[in-house]
C-alpha positions as CSV (number, residue, x, y, z in Angstrom):
1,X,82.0,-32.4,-22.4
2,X,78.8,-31.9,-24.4
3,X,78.4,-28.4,-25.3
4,X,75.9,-25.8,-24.4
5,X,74.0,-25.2,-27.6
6,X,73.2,-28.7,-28.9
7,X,69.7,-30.3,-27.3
8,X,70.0,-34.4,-26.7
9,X,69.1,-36.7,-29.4
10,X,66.4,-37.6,-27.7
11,X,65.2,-34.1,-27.0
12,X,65.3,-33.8,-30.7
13,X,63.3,-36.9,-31.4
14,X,60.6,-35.9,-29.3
15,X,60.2,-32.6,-30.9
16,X,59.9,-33.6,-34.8
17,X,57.5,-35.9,-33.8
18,X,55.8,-33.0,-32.0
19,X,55.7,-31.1,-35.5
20,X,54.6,-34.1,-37.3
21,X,51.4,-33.9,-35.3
22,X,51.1,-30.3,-35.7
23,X,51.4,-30.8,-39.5
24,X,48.9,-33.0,-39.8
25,X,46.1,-31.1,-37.6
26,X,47.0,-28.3,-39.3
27,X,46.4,-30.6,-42.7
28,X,43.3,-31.8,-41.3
29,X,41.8,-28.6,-40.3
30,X,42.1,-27.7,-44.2
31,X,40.6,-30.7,-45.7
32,X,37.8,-30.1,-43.5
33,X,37.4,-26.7,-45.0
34,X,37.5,-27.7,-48.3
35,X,34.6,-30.1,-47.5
36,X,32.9,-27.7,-45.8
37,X,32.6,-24.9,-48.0
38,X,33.7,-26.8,-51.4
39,X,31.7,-29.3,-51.5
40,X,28.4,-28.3,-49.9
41,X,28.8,-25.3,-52.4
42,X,29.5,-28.1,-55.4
43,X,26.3,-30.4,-53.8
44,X,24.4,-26.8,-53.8
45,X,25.0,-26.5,-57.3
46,X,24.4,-30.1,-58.0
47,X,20.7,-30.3,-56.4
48,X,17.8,-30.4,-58.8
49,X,14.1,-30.3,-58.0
50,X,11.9,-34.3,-58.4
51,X,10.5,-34.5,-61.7
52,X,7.4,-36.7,-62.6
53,X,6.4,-37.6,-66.3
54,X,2.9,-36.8,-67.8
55,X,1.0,-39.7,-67.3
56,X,-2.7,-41.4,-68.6
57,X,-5.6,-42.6,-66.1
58,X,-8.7,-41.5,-64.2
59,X,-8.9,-38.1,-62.0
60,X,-11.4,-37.5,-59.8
61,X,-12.3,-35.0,-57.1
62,X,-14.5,-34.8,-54.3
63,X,-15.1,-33.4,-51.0
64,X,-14.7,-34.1,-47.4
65,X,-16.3,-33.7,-44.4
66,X,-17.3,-35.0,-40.9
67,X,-20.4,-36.6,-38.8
68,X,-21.9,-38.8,-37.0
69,X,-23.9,-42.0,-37.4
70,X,-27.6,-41.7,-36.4
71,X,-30.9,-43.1,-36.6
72,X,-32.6,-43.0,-40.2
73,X,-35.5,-42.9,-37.3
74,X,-36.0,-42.0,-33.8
75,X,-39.2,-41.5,-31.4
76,X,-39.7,-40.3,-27.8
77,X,-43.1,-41.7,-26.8
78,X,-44.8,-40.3,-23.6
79,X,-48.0,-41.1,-21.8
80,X,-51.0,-39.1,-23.2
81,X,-52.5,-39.0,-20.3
82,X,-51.6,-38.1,-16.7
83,X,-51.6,-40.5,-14.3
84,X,-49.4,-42.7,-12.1
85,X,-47.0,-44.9,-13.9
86,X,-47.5,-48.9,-12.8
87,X,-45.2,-50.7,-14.6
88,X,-42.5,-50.7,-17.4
89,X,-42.8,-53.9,-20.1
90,X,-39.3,-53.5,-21.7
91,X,-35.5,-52.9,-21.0
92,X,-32.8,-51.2,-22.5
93,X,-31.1,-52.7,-25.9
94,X,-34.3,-54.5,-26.0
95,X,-35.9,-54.9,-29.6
96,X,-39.5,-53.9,-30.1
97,X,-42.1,-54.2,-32.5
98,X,-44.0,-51.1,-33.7
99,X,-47.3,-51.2,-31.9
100,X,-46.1,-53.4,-28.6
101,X,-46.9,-52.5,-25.3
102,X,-43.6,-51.0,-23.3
103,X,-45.2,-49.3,-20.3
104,X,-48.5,-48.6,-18.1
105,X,-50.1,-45.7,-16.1
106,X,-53.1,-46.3,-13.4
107,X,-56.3,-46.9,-15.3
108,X,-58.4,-46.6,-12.4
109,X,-59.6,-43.1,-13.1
110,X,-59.8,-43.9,-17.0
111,X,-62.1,-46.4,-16.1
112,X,-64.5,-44.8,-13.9
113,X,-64.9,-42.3,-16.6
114,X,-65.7,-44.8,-19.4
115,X,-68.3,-46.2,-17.0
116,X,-69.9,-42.9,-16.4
117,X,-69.6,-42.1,-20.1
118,X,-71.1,-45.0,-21.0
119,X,-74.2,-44.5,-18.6
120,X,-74.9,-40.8,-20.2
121,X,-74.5,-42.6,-23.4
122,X,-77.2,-44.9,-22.5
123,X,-79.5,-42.2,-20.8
124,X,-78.8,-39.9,-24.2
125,X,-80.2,-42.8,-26.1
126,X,-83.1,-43.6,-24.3
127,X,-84.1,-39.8,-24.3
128,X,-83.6,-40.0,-27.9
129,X,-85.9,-42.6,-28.1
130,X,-88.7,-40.8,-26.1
131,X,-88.4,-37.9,-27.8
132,X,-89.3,-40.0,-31.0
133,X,-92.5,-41.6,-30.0
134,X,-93.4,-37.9,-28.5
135,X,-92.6,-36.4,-32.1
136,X,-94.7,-40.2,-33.8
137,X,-97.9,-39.1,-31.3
138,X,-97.7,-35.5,-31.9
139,X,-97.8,-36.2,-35.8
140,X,-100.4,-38.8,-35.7
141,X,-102.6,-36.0,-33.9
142,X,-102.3,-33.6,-36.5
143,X,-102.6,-36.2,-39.6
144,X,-106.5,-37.5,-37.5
145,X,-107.4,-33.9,-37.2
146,X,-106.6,-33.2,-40.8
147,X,-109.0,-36.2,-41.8
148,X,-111.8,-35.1,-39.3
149,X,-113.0,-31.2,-40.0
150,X,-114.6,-30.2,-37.1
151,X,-117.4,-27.0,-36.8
152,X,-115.9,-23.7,-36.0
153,X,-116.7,-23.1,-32.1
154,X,-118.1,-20.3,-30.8
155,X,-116.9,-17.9,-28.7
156,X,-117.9,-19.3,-25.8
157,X,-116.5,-22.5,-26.9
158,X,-113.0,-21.1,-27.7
159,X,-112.8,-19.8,-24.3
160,X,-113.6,-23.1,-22.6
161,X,-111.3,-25.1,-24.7
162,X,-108.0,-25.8,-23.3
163,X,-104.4,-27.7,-24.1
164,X,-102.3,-27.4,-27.4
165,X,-103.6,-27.8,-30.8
166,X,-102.2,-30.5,-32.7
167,X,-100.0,-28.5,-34.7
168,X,-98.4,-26.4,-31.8
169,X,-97.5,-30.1,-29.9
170,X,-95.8,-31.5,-33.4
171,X,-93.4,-28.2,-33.3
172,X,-92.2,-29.0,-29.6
173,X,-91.9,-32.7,-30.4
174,X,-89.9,-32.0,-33.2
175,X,-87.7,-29.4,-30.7
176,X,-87.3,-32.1,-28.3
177,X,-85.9,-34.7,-30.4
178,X,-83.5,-32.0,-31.9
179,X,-82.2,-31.7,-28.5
180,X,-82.3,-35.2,-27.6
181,X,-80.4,-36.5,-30.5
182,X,-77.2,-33.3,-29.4
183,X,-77.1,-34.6,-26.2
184,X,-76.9,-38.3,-27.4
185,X,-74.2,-37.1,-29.7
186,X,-72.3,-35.1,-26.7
187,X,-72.5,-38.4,-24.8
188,X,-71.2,-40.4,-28.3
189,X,-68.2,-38.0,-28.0
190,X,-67.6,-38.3,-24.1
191,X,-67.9,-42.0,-24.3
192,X,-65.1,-42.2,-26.9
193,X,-62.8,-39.3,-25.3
194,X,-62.9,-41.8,-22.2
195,X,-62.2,-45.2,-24.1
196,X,-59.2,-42.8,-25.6
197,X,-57.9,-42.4,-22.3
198,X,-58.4,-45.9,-20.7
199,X,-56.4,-46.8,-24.1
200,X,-53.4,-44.2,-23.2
201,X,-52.8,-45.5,-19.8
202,X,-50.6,-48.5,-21.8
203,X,-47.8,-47.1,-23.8
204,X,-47.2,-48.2,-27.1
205,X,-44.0,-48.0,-29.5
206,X,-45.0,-45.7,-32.4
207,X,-42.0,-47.6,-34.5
208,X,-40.0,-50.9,-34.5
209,X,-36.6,-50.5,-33.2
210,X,-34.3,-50.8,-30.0
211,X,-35.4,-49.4,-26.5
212,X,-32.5,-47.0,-26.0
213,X,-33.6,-44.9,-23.1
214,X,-36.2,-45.3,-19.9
215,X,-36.5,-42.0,-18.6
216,X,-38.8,-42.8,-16.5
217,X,-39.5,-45.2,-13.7
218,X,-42.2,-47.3,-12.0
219,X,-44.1,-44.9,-9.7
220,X,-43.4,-41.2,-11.2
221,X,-46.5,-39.1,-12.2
222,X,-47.0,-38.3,-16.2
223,X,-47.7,-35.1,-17.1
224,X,-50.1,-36.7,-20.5
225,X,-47.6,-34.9,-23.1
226,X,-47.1,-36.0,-26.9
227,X,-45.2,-38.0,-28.6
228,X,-41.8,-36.6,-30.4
229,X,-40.8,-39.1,-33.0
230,X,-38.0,-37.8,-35.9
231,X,-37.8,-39.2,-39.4
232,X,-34.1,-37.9,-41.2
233,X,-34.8,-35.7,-44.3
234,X,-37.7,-34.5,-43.4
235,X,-39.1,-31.3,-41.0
236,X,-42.4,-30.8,-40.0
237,X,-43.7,-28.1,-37.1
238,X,-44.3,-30.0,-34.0
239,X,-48.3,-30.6,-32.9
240,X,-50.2,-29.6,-30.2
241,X,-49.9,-31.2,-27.0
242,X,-52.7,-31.4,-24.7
243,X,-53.8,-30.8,-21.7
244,X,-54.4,-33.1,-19.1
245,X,-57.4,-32.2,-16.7
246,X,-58.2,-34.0,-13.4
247,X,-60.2,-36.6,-15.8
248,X,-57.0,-37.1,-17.7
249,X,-59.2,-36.3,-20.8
250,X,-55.9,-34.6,-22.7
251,X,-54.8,-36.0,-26.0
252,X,-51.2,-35.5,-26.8
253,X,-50.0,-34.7,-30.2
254,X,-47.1,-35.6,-32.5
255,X,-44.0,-33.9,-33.8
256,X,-41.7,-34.5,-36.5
257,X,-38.1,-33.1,-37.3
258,X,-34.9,-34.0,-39.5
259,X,-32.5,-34.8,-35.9
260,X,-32.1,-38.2,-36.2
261,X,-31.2,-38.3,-32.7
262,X,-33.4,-39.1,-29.4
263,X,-35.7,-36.6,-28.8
264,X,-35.5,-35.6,-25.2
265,X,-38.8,-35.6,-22.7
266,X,-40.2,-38.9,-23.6
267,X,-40.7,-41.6,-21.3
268,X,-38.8,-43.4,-23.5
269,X,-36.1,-43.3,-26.3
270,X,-36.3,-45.6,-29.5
271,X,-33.9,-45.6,-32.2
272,X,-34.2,-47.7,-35.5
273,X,-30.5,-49.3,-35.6
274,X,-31.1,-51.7,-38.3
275,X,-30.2,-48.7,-41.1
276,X,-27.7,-46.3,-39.8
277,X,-27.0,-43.5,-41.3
278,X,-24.1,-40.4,-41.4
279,X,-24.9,-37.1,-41.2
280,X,-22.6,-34.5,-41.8
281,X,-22.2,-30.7,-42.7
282,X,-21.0,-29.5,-45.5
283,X,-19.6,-25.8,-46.2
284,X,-21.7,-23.8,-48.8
285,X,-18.6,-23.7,-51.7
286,X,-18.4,-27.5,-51.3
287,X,-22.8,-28.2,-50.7
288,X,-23.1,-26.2,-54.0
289,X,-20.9,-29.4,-55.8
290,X,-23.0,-32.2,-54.2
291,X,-26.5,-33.6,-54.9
292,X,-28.5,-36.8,-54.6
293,X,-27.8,-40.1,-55.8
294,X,-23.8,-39.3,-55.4
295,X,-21.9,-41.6,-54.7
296,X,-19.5,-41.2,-51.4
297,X,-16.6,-43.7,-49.3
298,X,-17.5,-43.4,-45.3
299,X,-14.6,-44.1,-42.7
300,X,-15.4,-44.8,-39.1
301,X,-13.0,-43.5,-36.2
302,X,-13.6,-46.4,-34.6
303,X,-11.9,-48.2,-37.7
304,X,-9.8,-46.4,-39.3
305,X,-9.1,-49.0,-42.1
306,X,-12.7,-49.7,-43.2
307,X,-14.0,-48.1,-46.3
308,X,-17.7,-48.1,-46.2
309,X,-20.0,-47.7,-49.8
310,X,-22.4,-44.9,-49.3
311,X,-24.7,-43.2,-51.1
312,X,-25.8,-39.6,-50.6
313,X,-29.7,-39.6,-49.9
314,X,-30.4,-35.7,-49.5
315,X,-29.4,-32.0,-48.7
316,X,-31.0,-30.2,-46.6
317,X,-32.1,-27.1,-48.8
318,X,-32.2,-24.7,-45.7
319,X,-28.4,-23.7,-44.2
320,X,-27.0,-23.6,-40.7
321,X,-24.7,-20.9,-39.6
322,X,-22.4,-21.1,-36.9
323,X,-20.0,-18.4,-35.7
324,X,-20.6,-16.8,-39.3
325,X,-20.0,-19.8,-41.0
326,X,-22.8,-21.5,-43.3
327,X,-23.2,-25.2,-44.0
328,X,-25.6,-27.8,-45.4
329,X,-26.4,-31.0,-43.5
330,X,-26.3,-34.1,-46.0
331,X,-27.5,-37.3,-45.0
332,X,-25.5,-40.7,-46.3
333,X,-27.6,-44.0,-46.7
334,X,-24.5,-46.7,-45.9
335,X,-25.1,-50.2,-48.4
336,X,-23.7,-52.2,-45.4
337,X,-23.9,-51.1,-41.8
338,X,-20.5,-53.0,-40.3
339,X,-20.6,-54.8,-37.2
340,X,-20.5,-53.4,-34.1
341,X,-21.7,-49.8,-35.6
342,X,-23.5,-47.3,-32.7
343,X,-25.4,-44.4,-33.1
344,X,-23.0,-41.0,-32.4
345,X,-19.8,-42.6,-33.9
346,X,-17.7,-40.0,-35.9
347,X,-17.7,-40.4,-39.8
348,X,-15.5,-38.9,-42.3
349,X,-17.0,-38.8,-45.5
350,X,-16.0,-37.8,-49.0
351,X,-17.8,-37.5,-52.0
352,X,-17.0,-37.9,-55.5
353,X,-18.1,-34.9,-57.3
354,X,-16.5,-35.2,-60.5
355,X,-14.4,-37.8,-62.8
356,X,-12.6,-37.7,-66.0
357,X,-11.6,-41.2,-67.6
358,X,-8.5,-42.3,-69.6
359,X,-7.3,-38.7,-69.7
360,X,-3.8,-36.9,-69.3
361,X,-2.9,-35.7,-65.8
362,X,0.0,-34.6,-63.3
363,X,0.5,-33.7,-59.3
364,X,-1.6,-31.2,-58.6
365,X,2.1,-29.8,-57.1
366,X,3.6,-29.1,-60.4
367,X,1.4,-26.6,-60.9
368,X,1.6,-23.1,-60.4
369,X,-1.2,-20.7,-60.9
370,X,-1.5,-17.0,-61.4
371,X,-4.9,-15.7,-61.8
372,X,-6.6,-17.8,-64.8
373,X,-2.9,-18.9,-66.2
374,X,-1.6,-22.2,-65.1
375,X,1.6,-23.0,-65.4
376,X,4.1,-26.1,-65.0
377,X,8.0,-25.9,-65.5
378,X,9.3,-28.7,-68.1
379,X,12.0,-30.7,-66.5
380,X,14.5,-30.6,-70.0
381,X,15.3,-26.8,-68.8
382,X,13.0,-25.1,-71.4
383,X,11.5,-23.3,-69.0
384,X,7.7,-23.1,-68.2
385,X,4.3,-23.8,-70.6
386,X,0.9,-23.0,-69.8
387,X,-1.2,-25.6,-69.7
388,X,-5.0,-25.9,-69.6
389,X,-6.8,-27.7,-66.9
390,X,-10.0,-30.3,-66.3
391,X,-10.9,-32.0,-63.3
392,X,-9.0,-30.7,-60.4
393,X,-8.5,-33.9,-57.8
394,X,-7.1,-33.4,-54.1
395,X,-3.5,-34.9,-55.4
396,X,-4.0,-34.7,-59.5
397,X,-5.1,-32.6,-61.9
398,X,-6.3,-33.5,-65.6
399,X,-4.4,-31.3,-68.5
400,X,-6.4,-30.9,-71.3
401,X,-3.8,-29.3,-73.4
402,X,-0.2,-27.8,-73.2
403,X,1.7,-31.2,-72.4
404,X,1.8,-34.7,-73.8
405,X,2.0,-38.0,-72.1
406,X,5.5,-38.7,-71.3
407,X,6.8,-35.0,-70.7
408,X,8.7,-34.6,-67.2
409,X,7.8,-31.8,-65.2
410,X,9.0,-30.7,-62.3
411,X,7.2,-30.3,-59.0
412,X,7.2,-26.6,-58.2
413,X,5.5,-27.4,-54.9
414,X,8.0,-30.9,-53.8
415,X,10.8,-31.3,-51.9
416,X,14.3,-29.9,-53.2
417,X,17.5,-32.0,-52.8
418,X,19.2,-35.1,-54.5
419,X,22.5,-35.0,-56.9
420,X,23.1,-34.6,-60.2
421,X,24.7,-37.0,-62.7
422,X,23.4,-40.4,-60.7
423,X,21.6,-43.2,-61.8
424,X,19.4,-43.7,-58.9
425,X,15.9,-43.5,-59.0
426,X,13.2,-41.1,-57.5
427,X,10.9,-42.1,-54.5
428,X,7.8,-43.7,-56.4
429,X,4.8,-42.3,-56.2
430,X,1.1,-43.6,-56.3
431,X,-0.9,-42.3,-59.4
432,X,-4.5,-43.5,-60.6
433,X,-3.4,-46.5,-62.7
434,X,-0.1,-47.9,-61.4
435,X,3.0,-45.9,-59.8
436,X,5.8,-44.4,-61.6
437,X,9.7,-43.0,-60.6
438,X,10.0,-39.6,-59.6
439,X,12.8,-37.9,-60.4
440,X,14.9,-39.9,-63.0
441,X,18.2,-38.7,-61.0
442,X,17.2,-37.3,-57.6
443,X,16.2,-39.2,-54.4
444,X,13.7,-36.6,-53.0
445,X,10.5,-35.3,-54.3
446,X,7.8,-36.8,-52.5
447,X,3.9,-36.1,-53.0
448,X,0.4,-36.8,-52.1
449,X,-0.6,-39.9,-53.4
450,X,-3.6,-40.3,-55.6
451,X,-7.0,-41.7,-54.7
């Protein structure tokens, strides 16, 4: 008989293996504490900012901006004369030489006038001409009566003479001719106001470049307004257009401004594409740091890993404000226009405004500044050392005294984290003149790299 208070053997088999378990979860649930709170508070300890050693090369800042390729020259010719438009001599993306024929109006009416303008001329002349042997008669009379006294009459004589004396005849021949030769000059005038117009009625292309807008087609009525042509760098007040009577006597005038773009109205758009040039606007802290002659590095949306040579050509001296914001246009001259370049593609543009040679310098993140002070914190623990400061770049800035080549500092401004005690090396970084490690024992710390 097996008594009451004693379990199996195999009950008791089954529950030491049951506390084995329990002793080890239990055991497992501590080391996981330990790790938890131990260790991340020993790694805590342990983590130490990237440090970066003073190093020797060029610096050099600039400033950056955005714009748009465009035309170094544009035009928007249109008909100086009204009348009804015939045909149209070119196509768009067509090339054109300054001068060339590209569309034409009726000349009927032009040409009726001429003829009629020529006919007054001719009748101006030939009253000219008559009034000129009146005037040669009139002061032959006068010269024979000067040679030839005559007796003075008597009073009944006086009375029965009649007609003009010689003198009184020269001053109306010499009126006449005074009037003949204004009218012959009025008809001059007409006659070459009307050859103007028969002239208008064919287009022309006031530059050489590509056709890249008709804006008008065969059959529409011209209103004989200007021509709007733009030249970039340069503004000018736009002329006087004229007016175009029934005649079509109306002479239209020019304007000039710094848009480099189409002008708008013309019968058609023209657009020098040989020399393309970026515009772009700069803000007045960073149009104060450029000038002319500057040299600048143009990238094109369109392809992002082309580096273009540019060269900044001007600044306008009058600003442009914009929900309370003031900016300069500049204008960029590129030394190679790549292929496959339009007008309206977005630039990015930066110019190099200042350099400094062979010269000490660090991440611009290791350094702090308070005020005028500048500051950096020396990686060997003695704390921080003021430094003094020369060209400030967009990633490095030249230390003209305070630190000397080979001292690590720190970077106040990096990412924190890495361990202590290792032998790895820092993420390496990109300065002006070859790369170097970061962080002799840490695996973080990365920064901007240098241009």
């Amino acid at each position: 008989m097996v008594s009451r208070g004693v379990l199996p053997r195999h009950k008791l088999r089954g529950l030491s293996v049951l506390n084995v378990a329990l002793v080890a979860v239990v055991v497992a649930i501590a080391v996981s504490a330990y790790l938890l709170f131990f260790k991340s508070d020993s790694q805590a300890a342990g983590t130490t900012r990237p440090s970066v050693a003073v190093s020797r090369g060029d610096v050099t800042a600039s400033v950056s901006s955005s714009g748009t390729l465009q035309s170094p020259q544009t035009a928007s010719p249109q008909f100086e004369t009204s009348g009804t438009v015939t045909s149209v001599l070119v196509k768009v993306g067509q090339v054109v030489a300054k001068g060339a024929p590209i569309a034409k109006i009726d000349p009927s009416a032009a040409q009726r006038a001429v003829r009629i303008a020529e006919q007054n001329q001719t009748a101006a002349a030939d009253s000219v001409t008559a009034a000129q042997q009146t005037l040669d008669d009139a002061q032959e009379a006068v010269d024979a009566a000067e040679a030839t006294p005559t007796p003075t009459p008597s009073n009944g004589q006086q009375n029965q003479s009649q007609g003009q004396s010689p003198e009184v005849a020269l001053t109306n021949a010499k009126a006449s001719l005074a009037r003949a030769k204004a009218d012959k000059e009025q008809a001059d005038q007409n006659l070459e106001g009307a050859q103007a117009d028969l002239a208008a009625t064919t287009l022309k292309a006031p530059i050489a470049g590509t056709v890249t807008a008709i804006n008008g087609t065969v059959g529409s009525v011209t209103g004989g307004s200007g021509t709007s042509s733009g030249n970039s760098g340069n503004s000018g007040n736009a002329g006087s257009s004229g007016t175009a009577g029934a005649s079509g006597t109306g002479q239209g005038g020019t304007s000039t401004s710094s848009s480099a773009t189409a002008s708008s109205g013309g019968f058609i758009d023209i657009s020098d594409l040989k020399s393309l040039q970026v515009v772009a606007a700069f803000p007045e802290a960073d149009a104060i740091k450029i000038k002319a002659g500057q040299s600048a590095t143009v990238t094109l949306n369109a392809e992002p890993g082309t580096n273009l040579t540019a060269s900044l050509t001007s600044v306008s001296p009058t600003p442009t404000t914009t929900n309370g914001v003031v900016s300069y246009s500049a204008t960029f001259t590129l030394s190679k226009l790549p292929v496959g370049a339009r007008i309206g593609q977005t630039a990015n543009v930066s110019v190099q405004t200042a350099k400094a040679s062979n010269v000490l310098y660090v991440p611009t993140t290791a350094i702090v500044t308070s005020g005028t002070t500048h500051t950096v914190t020396m990686a060997d623990g003695s704390g921080t050392r003021e430094v003094q400061l020369g060209v400030r770049g967009d990633s490095f800035t030249q230390i003209t005294s305070g630190l000397n080549e080979g001292d690590q500092v720190e970077l106040i401004q990096g990412a924190i984290g890495g361990t202590t005690g290792g032998t790895g090396q820092g993420r390496n970084g990109q300065f002006p003149g070859g790369q170097f490690p970061v962080g002799g024992t840490g695996t973080g710390g990365g920064f901007n790299r240098g241009r």
